[in-house]
DOVO-495466 format. One record per residue (C-alpha): residue in three letters; x, y, z. Coordinates in nm, 4 decimals. Example, Ala and Ser with C-alpha at 12.3 -4.5 7.8 and 13.67 -1.06 7.14 Angstrom:
2
ala 1.2300 -0.4500 0.7800
ser 1.3670 -0.1060 0.7140
REM end
This chain:
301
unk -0.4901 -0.6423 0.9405
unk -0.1474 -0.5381 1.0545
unk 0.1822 -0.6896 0.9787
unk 0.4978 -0.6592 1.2124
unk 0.8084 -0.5204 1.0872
unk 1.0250 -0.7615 1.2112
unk 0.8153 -1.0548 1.0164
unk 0.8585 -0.8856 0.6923
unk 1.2437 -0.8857 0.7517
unk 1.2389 -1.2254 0.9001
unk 1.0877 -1.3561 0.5773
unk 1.3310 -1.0925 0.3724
unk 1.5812 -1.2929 0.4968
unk 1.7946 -1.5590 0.3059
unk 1.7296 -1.8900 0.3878
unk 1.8915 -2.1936 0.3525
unk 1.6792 -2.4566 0.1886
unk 1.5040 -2.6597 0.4439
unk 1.4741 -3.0325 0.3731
unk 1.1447 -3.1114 0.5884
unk 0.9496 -2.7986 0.4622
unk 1.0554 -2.8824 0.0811
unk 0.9517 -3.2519 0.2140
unk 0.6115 -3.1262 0.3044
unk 0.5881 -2.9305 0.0609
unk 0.5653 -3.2083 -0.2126
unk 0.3513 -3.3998 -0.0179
unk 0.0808 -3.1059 0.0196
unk -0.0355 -2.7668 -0.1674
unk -0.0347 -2.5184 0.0723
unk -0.2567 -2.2816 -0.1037
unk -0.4661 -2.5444 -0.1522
unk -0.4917 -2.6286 0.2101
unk -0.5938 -2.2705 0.3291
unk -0.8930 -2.1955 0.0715
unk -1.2566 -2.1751 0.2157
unk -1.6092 -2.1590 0.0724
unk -1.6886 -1.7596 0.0894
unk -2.0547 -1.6398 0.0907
unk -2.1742 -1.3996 -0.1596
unk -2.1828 -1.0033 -0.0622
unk -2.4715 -0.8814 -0.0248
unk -2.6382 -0.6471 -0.2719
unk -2.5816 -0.2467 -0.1924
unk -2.9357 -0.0140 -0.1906
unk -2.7119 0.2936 -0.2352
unk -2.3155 0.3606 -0.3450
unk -2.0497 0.5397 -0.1715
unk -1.8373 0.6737 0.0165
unk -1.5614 0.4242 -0.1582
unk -1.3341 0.3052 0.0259
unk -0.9557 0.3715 -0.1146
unk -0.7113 0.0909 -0.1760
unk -0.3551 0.1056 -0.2891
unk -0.2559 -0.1924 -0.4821
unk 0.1441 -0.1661 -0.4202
unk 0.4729 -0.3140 -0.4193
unk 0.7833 -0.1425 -0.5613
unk 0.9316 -0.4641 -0.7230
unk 0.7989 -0.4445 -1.1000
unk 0.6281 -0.7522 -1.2498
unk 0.4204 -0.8841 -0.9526
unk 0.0638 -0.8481 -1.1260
unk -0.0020 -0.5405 -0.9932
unk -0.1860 -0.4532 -1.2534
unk -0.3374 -0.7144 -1.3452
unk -0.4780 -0.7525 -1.0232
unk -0.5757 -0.3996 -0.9753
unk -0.7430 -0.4557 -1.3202
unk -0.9195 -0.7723 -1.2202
unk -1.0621 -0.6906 -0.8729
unk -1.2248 -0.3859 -1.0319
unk -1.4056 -0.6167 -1.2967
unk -1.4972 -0.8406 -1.0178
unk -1.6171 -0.6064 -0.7970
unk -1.8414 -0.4772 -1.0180
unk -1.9779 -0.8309 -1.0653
unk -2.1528 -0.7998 -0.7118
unk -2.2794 -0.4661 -0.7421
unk -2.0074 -0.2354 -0.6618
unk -1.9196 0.0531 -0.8747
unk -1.5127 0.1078 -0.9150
unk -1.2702 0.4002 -0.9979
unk -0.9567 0.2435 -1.1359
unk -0.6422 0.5508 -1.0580
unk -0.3586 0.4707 -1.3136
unk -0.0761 0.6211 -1.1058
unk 0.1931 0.4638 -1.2803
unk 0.3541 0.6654 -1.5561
unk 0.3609 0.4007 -1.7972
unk 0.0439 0.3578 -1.8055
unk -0.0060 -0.0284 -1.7638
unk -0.3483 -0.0244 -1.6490
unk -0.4737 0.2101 -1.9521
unk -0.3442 -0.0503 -2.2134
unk -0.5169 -0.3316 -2.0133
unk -0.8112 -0.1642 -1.9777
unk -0.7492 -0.1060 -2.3929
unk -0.7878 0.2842 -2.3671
unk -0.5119 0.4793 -2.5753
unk -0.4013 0.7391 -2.2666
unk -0.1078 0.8173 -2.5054
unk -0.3364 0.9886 -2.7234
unk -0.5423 1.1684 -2.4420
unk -0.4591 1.5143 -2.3869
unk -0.5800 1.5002 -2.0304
unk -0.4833 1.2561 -1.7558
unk -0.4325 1.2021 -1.3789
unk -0.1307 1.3866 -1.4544
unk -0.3419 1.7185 -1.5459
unk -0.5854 1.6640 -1.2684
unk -0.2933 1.6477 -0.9745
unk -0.1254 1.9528 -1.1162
unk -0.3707 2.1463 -1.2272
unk -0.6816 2.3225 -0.9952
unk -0.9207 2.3941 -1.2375
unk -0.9090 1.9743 -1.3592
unk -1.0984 1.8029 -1.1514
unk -1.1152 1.3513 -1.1645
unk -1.4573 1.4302 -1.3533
unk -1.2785 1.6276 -1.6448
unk -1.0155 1.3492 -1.6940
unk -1.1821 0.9874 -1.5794
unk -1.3605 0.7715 -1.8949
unk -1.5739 0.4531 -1.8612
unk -1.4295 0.1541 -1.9299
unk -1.6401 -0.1636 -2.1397
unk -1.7077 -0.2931 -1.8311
unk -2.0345 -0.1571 -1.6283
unk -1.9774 -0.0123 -1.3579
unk -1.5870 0.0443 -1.3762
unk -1.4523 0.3361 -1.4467
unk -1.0876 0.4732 -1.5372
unk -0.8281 0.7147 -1.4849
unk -0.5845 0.7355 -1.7396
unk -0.1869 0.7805 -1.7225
unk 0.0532 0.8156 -1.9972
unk 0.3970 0.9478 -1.9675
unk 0.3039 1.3062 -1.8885
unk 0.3064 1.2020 -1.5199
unk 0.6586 1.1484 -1.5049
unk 0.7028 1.5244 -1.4440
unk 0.4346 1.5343 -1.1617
unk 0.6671 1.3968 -0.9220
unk 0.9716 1.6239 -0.9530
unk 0.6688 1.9095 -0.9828
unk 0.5223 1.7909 -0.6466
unk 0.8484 1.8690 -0.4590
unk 0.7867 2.2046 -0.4060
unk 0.4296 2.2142 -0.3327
unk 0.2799 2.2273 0.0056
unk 0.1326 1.9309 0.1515
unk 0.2707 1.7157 -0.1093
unk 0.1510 1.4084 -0.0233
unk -0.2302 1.5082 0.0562
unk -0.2310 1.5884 -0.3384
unk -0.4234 1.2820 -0.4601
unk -0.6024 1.2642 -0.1455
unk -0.7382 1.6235 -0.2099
unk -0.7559 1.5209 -0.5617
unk -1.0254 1.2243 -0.4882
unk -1.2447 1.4135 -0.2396
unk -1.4586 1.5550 -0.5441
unk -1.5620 1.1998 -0.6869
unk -1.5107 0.9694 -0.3380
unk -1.9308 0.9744 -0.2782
unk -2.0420 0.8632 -0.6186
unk -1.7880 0.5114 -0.5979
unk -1.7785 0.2170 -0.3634
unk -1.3941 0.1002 -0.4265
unk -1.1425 0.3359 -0.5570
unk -0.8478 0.1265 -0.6373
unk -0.5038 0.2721 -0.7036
unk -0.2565 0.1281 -0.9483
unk 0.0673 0.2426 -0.7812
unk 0.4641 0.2639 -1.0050
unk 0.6853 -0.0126 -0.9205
unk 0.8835 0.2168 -0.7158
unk 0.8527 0.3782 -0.3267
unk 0.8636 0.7869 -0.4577
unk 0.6220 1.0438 -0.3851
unk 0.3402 0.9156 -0.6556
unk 0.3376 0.5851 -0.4130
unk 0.3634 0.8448 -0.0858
unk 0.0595 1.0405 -0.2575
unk -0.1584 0.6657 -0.3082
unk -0.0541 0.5732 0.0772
unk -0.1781 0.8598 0.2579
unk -0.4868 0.8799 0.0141
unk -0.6105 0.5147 0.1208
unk -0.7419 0.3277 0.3772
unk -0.6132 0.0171 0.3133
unk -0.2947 -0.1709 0.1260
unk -0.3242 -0.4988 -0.1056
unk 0.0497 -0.6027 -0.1588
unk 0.0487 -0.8414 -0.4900
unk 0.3423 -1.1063 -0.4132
unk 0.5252 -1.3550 -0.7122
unk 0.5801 -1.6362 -0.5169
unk 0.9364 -1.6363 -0.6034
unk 1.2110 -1.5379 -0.3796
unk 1.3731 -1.2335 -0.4970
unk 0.9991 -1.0879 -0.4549
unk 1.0213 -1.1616 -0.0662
unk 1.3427 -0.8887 -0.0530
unk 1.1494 -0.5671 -0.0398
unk 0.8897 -0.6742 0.1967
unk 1.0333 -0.5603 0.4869
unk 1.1115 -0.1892 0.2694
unk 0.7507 -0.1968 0.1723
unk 0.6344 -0.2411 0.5300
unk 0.8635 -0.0081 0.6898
unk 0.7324 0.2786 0.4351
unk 0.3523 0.1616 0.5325
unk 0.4284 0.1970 0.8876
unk 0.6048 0.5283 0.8241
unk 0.3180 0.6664 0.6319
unk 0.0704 0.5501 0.9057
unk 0.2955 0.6714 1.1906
unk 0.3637 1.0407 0.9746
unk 0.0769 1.1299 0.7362
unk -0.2282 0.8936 0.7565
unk -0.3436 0.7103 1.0818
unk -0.5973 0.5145 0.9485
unk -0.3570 0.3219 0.6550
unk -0.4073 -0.0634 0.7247
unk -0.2286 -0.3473 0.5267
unk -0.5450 -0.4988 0.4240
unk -0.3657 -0.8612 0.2886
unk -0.0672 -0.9697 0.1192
unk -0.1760 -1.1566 -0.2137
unk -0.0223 -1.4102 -0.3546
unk 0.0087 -1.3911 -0.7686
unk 0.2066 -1.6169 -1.0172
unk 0.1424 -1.9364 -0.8129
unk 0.2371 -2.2824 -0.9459
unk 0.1810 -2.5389 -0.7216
unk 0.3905 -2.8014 -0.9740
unk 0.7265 -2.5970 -0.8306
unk 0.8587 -2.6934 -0.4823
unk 0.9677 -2.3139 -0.5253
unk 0.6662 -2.1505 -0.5390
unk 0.5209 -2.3945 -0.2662
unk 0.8065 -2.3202 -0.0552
unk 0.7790 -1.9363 -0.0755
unk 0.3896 -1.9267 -0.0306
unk 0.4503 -2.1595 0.3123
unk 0.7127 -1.8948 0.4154
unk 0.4667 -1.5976 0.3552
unk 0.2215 -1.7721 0.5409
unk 0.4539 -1.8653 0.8578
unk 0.5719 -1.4928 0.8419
unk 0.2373 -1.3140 0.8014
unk -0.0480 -1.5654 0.9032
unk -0.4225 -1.4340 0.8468
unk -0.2485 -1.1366 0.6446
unk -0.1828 -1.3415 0.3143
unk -0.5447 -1.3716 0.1427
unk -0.6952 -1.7511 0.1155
unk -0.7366 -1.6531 -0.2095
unk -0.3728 -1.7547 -0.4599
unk -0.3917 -1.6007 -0.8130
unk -0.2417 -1.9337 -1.0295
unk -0.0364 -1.8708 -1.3191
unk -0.1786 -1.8866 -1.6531
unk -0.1035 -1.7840 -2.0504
unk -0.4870 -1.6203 -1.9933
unk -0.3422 -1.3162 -1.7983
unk -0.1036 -1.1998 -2.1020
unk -0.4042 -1.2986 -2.3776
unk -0.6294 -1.0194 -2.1587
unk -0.3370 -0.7750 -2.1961
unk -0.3662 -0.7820 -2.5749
unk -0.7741 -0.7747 -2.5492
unk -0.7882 -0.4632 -2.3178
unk -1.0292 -0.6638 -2.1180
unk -1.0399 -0.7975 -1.7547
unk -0.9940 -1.1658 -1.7367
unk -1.3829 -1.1777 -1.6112
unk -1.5210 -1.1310 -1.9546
unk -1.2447 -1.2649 -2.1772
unk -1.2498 -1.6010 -1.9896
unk -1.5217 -1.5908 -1.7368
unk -1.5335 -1.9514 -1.6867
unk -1.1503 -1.9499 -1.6426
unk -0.9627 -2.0297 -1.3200
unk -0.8026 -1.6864 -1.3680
unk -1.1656 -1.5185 -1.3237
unk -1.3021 -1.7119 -1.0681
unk -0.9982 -1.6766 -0.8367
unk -0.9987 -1.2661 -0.8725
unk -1.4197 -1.3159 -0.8300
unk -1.2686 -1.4874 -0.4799
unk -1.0664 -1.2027 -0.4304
unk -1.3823 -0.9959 -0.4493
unk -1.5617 -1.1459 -0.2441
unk -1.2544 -1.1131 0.0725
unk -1.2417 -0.7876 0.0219
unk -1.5748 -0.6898 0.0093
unk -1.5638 -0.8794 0.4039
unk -1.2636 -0.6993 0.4764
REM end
């Protein structure tokens, strides 16, 4: 799926508040309205190549990764096995996973800077079957002032993944909250972008940034980068707000935006504290079944 520039910076816009839409808007859920019925994937007789997804957005505090997190976990539910990349320096996606990276003496950071680390030396399984996990702590920090002067900078993680890309079927990346070269390195390694999305305003902003990098990357270092769906996290269909900003994403970017909506609930934060996926801390939860939805479009992608 491709998205158009000028849509992103049409819905990057300001707006002034529009009485019909906010009209229609209480009289409907919009999310609602879009979900379908999706058929189970069907089982895999062998694993791998993986295909590489960058889970990105350089506004902090989207569910990121908790989505990166909870797609892994559900992906392994049908049958696929999952690398989880940490490439974010604070090392979000190690804590939720409940794995103490700021112990570890080796990390993603050792095995992008370093040729004689390789993913095997530094990945660890996670609880979950299945899913596996590269750590990050603070350590990686330094990689991107390191990576300035090294040739083909931004083919490091790409390079990097090449050793374990056969034995997976997703690799997903947790990218930083920020467009540098760690983000740069995670674009040109994948084939494809999920961009988690608050449904709040101030998250519409960098859109059109985030886009314009994409296309730059595609246009510059990797022709096969597609924006595989915009997904929308944090939803509350009680708030004409959120409502509001999910109809706007959906005028702007149409078939892009995934049928699946991640709702807001205190579950998330309790998984956070667990080091477990929401799929088996609340597997009956809304939470889980919406990211097992989530699963399930990708794996049709």
């Amino acid at each position: 799926m491709a998205i158009r520039a000028d849509a992103a910076s049409a819905v990057a816009r300001p707006h002034d508040t529009d009485p019909e839409m906010g009209a229609a808007a209480l009289r409907q859920d919009p999310a609602r309205a879009r979900q379908r019925r999706l058929p189970d994937p069907k089982p895999l007789t062998e694993h791998g190549p993986a295909r590489i997804i960058a889970m990105c957005n350089q506004k902090g505090g989207v569910g990121k990764t908790t989505s990166t997190i909870n797609l892994g976990a559900a992906l392994t539910e049908f049958g696929r096995k999952v690398l989880l990349i940490d490439l974010d320096p604070q090392g979000a996606l190690s804590v939720g996973l409940g794995i103490p990276a700021q112990n570890m003496d080796r990390t993603i950071y050792n095995a992008l800077m370093e040729r004689r680390t390789s993913l095997r030396d530094v990945r660890v399984p996670t609880d979950i079957p299945g899913l596996d996990l590269v750590p990050s702590n603070i350590d990686l920090s330094a990689a991107e002032v390191q990576l300035v002067s090294e040739v083909a900078r931004e083919q490091t993680l790409l390079r990097v993944l090449a050793d374990v890309r056969d034995e997976y079927d997703y690799i997903l990346i947790d990218c930083q909250p920020s467009l540098g070269l760690l983000t740069v390195n995670a674009l040109t390694a994948a084939q494809g972008v999920v961009i988690p999305l608050e449904c709040e305003f101030f998250s519409l902003r960098g859109v059109a940034l985030l886009v314009d990098t994409i296309d730059k990357v595609k246009e510059r270092l990797n022709p096969s980068l597609e924006i595989n769906g915009i997904l929308a996290t944090m939803y509350d269909s009680r708030t004409v707000h959120c409502r509001e900003v999910f109809s706007r994403v959906v005028e702007a970017f149409g078939d892009t935006v995934f049928k699946t909506v991640i709702q807001r609930t205190v579950r998330f934060p309790e998984t956070t504290v667990a080091g477990q996926p929401i799929t088996t801390w609340a597997p009956t939860s809304t939470g889980a079944a919406a990211y097992r939805d989530l699963a399930k479009e990708v794996l049709a992608l």
